[in-house]
N, C-alpha and C positions, 0 to 999 in steps of 0.2 A: 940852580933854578929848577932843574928835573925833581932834587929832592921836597922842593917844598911845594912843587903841583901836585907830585904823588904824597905829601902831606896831606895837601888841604881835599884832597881825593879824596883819603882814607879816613879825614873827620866826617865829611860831608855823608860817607854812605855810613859811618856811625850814625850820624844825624837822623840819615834816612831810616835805618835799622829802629831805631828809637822811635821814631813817628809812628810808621807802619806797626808796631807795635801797640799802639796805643789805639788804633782806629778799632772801631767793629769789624767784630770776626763775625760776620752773618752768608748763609749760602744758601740758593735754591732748596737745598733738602732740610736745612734746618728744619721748616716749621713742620713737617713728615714726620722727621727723628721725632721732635715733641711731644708731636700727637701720636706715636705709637703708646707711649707710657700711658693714654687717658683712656680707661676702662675698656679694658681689652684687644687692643691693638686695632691692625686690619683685616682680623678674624670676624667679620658681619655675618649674619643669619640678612636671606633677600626677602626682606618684607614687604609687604604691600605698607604705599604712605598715601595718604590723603591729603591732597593741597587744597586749602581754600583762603581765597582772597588773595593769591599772589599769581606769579609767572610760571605758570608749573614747566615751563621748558628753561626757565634759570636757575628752579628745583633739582630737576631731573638731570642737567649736563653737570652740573656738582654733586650729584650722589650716584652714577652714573658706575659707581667703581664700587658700590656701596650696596648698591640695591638695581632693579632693572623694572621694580614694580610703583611707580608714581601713578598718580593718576588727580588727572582736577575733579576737584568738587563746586558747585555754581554756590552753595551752602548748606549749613550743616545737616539738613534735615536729609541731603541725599546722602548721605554717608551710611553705609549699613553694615560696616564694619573692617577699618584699616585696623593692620599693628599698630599704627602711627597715624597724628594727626597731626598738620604743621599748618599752622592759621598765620596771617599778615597782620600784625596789631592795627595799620591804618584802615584797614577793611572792617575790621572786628569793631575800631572806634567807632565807624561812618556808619555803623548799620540802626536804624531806626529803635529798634526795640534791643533790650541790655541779651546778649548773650551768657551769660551768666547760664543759668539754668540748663540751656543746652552740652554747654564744653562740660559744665560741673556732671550731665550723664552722662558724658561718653568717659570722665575722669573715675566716675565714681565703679563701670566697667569694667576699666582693668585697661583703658588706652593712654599711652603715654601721651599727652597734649605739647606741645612746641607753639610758642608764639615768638615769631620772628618779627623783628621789625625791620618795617620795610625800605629805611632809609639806606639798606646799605644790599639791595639788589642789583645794583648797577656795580659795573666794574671797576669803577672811577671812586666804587665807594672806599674809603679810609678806616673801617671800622663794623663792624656786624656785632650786634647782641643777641641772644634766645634767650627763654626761659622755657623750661620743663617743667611739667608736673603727673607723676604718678601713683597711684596708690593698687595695694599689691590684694587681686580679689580669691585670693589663693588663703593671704591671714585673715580673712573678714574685714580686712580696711585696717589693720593693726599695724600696717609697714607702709610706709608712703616715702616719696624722694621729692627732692625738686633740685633745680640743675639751673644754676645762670650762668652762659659762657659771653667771653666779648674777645674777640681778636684781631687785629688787622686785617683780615680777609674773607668775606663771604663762605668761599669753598670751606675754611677752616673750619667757620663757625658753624657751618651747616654737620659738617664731616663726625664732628664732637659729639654734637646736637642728636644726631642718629645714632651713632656709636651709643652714648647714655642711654638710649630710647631702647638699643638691642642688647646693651648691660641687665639694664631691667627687668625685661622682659624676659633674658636666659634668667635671670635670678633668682625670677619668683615663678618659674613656671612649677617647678615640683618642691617650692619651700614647705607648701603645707602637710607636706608628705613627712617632714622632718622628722625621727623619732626623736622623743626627746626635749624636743621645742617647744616654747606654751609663750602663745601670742593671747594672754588675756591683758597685758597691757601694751600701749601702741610706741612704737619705736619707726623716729622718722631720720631719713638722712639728706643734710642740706650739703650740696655738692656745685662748685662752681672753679670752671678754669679762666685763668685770666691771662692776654698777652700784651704784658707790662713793656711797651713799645719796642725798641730794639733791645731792651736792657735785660730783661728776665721773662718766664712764665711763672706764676704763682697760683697755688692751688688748695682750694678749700674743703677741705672733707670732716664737715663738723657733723655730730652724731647726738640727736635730742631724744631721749629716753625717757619713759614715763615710768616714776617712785612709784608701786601698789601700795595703794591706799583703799581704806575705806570710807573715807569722806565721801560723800555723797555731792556735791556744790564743789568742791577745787581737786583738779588734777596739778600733780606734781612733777617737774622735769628734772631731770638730770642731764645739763647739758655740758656736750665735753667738745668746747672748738678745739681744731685741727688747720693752720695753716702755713704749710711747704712754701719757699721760695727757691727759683734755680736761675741761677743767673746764665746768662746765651752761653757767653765766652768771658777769659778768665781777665780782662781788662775790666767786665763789668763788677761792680758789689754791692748785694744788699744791703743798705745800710740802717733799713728799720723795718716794724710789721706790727702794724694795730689792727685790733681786733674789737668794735664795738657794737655791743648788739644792745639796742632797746627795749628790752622787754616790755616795757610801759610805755605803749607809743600813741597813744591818746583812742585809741579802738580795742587795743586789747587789755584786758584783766589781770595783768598780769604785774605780778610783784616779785624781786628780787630778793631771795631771804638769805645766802650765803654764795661767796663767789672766792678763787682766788687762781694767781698770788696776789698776795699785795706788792709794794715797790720792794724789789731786790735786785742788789750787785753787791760784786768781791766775790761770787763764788760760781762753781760750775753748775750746779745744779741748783734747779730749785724746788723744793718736794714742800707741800701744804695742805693741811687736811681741812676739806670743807665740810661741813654735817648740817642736818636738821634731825628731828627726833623720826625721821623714817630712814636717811641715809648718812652713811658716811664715808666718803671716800677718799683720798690722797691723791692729788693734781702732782706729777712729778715730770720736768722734762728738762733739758740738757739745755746752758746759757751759756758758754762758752765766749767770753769777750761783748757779754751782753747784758746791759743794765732793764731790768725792769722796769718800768711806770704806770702806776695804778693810778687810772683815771675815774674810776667806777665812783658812783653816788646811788646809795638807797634812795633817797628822797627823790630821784629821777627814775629812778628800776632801771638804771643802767649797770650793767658791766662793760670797762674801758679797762683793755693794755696798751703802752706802747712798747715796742723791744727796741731798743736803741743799740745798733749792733755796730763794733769797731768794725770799719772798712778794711783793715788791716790784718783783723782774726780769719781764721779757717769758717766761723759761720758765716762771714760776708761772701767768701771768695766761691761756695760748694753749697750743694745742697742742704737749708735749713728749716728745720718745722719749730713750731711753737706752740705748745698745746695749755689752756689755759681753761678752768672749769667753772662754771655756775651750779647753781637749785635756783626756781626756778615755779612757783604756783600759778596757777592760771585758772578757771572757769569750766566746769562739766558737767554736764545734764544726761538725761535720758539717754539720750545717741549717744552718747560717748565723752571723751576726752578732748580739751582742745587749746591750743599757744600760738599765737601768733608774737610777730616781732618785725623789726628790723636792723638786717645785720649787714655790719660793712665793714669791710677786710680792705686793708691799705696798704701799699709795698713804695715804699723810699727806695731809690739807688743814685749812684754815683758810676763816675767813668774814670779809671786812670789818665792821669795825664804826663805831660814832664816834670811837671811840677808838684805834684801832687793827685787832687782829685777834683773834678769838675765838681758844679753845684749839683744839689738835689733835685731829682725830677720823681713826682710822687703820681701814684695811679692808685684807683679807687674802686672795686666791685660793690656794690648793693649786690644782695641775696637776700631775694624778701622771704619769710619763714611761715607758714601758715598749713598750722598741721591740725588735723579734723575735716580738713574741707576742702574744696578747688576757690582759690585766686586770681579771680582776673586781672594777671596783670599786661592791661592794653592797655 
């Protein structure tokens, strides 16, 4: 009788061993760890920030570790000059007359702009998004960013949100000093971190550069996405990552003339050369247990991948990127050069189980693209 209690003992905390295994591995400090890796750690410069149209004391106790210089604005016109400017989209919505014009001068400056939206101020909120936008008055307006973060937490998203803002800002303080460097044509970078529920962070650092040309009517891009997934802990796995961006999205000019890969598997790498008669480059990066799918259509000026990654490969289980290329025309005038788009980055994962792997649970970033110009996006 003894033997078979301490049996069914010694299956049971098997069992248990097995379960607890399989739960999420999440802890207080994780979402810290995370956010040390997104541009530049918790090495802050203490900026002055300008709040308008929000709580600047739900501002200020979230950047609190970050900065000590907040201050509210009634609106924009008393602003006369923050490092930062962090506007409430519902504020920005509800105001009589289009703010456009105003954010687009303090953007056009040299001020990193943040529009938070305001649904997730509150503590109870499930979710925070921002959108950033910078352009660098250091190249003549040849280098611009823009940054869309969403995470489960307020503090985070805000935390990120400044971090990018004093990335920037250290970046391009003495860029144009650069020997060597020639910003006559414009190079933007579209930058967005995402926290893909308990399952992953996944993160975007795609790089749109403009082909010299002499056409006078169409600027040329050379776009090169870039998007990293890391799963929490080692029960979770990416199991795929699309990448589609619109070029031709019914407002912009914009046409697709060569993009790749096309659909590839059976092998580790996939290396593809795309050209027009200005550039020619080789799209090359590592597929490991990872089929390709080319969703892209000219006749829409879409470039689509999907990577469809074995759950059971080393890319599912560890940190994976996927870097996949366009070209890329658009429209340019006297002022300059200019591309807009819309792009959206998608991350599938799965959960170990006993049995195998639980379903799919998929998460979505938009990173709207719009280089030349400031974007109200409220």
């Amino acid at each position: 009788m003894k033997k078979t209690v301490f049996a069914l003992a010694a299956v049971a905390f098997v069992i248990v061993v097995l379960v607890l295994s399989t739960l999420p591995v999440t802890t207080e400090s994780e979402s810290l760890d995370s956010y040390v890796v997104s541009f530049g750690g918790n090495n802050f410069s203490d900026r002055e920030v300008s709040v308008v149209g929000l709580e600047v004391s739900a501002i200020s106790s979230r950047l609190s570790s970050s900065t000590g210089k907040i201050s509210a604005s009634s609106d924009l016109s008393s602003i006369s000059g923050g490092d930062v400017l962090i506007v409430g989209a519902s504020w920005a919505r509800a105001q009589a007359t289009d703010l456009n014009d105003s954010l687009s001068t303090l953007y056009e400056s040299g001020t990193p702009v943040i529009v938070l939206e305001d649904c997730a101020q509150t503590a109870s909120s499930t979710g925070a998004r921002a959108v950033g936008q910078y352009k660098s008055p250091a190249t003549g307006g040849q280098r611009s960013y823009s940054y869309t973060v969403e995470t489960l937490s307020l503090d985070e998203t805000l935390k990120r949100a400044y971090n990018w803002a004093d990335y920037v800002l250290n970046e391009n303080s003495l860029v144009g000093a650069v020997v060597g460097e020639s910003f006559a044509t414009a190079t933007s970078y579209s930058y967005g971190d995402k926290e893909a529920g308990a399952f992953a962070w996944y993160y975007v650092r795609t790089m749109y550069r403009e082909i010299p040309s002499d056409d006078a009517s169409e600027s040329y891009w050379s776009a090169e996405y870039n998007l990293q997934s890391i799963p929490k802990a080692s029960n979770y796995r990416t199991t795929g990552l699309n990448i589609k961006s619109e070029v031709g999205n019914g407002v912009s000019e914009s046409n697709l003339l060569d993009y790749g890969p096309t659909t590839v598997y059976g092998t580790d790498v996939v290396s593809e050369t795309i050209d027009t008669y200005l550039i020619k480059r080789t799209v090359s990066y590592s597929i490991p247990g990872v089929q390709v799918l080319d969703y892209s259509n000219y006749g829409q000026d879409k470039a689509e991948w999907f990577h469809q990654i074995d759950a059971g490969s080393n890319a599912a289980k560890t940190p994976y990127q996927v870097k996949p290329g366009a070209i890329i025309a658009d429209w340019k005038d006297s002022d300059g050069s200019y591309h807009s788009g819309d792009d959206l980055y998608r991350g599938e994962y799965r959960q170990t189980t006993l049995t195998g792997y639980s379903g799919v649970s998929s998460y979505e970033l938009y990173v709207p693209v719009n280089i030349g110009g400031f974007a109200p996006y409220y």
